[in-house]
N, C-alpha and C positions, 0 to 999 in steps of 0.2 A: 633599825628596820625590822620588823617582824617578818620571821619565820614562815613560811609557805606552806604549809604539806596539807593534806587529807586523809581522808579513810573513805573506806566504801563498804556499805553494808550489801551483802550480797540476799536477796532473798531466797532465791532458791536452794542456794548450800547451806544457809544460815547462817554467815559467818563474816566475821570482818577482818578486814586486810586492813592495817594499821601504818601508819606512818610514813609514805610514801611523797619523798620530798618533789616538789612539782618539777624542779629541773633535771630530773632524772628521766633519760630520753625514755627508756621502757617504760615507766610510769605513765608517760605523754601517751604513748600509744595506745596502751590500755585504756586510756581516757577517751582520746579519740575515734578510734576505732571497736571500741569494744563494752563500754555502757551502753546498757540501756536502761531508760529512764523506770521502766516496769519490774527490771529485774536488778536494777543498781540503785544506792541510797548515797550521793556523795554529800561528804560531813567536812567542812574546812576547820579546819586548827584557829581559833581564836589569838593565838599567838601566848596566851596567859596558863599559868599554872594554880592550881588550887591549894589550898595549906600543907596538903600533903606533897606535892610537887606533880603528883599528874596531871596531863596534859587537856584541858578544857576545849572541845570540840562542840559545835553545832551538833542538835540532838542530845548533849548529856543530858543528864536528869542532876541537879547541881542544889544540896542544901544551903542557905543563906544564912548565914547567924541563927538566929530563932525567927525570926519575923516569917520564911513563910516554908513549911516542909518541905516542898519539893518542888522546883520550878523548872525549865526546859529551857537550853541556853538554842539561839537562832538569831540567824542574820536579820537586820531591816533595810527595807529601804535599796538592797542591792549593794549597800558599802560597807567599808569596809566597820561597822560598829554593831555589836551584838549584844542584845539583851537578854531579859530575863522575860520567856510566855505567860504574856496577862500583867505584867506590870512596867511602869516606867522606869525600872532600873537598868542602869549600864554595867555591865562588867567592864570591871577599872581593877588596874596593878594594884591600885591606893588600898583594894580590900582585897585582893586575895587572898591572906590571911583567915578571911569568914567565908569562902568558898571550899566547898567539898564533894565533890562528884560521886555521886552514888549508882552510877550505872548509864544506860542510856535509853530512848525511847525503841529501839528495835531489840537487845538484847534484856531487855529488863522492863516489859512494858506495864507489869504488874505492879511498880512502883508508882505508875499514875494516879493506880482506885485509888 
């Protein structure tokens, strides 16, 4: 079974709170009662790790072998299956090995130009 957690990009402090496993009541709450959608960025844990072993979340900024520089991992569809922005690629365990995270779209948005 995969893993649960989040992050949240805060905009206004700039800052992101990390790892935050969903069954953890205070966590809940903070969710519930206290994003907002203007001023919170919530990013789910894709459940996968990259060659390096960090944790691959919605919003990285994620290199792919050579084929393409710099792509943007995001949920589709509402389920639980995440790809790659702009292409029909899945993130699969089978290649994490050629995944490497290079930052992400709020902390690092200068990796898009």
């Amino acid at each position: 079974m995969r893993e649960i957690k989040f992050r949240i990009w805060d905009v206004n402090f700039r800052e992101m709170c990390f790892d935050r496993d969903l069954m953890d009541e205070d966590y809940l709450n903070i969710v519930r009662y206290n994003v907002k959608p203007d001023q919170h960025k919530i990013m789910q844990y894709t459940g996968l790790k990259d060659k390096n072993g960090t944790k691959i979340y919605e919003g990285d900024i994620v290199v792919f072998k050579n084929w393409k520089p710099k792509s943007v991992v995001f949920q589709t569809n509402g389920v639980q299956t995440f790809v790659f922005d702009g292409t029909d690629l899945w993130l699969s365990s089978y290649d994490s090995e050629h995944y490497k995270v290079i930052g992400n779209i709020y902390q690092n948005p200068e990796l898009l130009e």
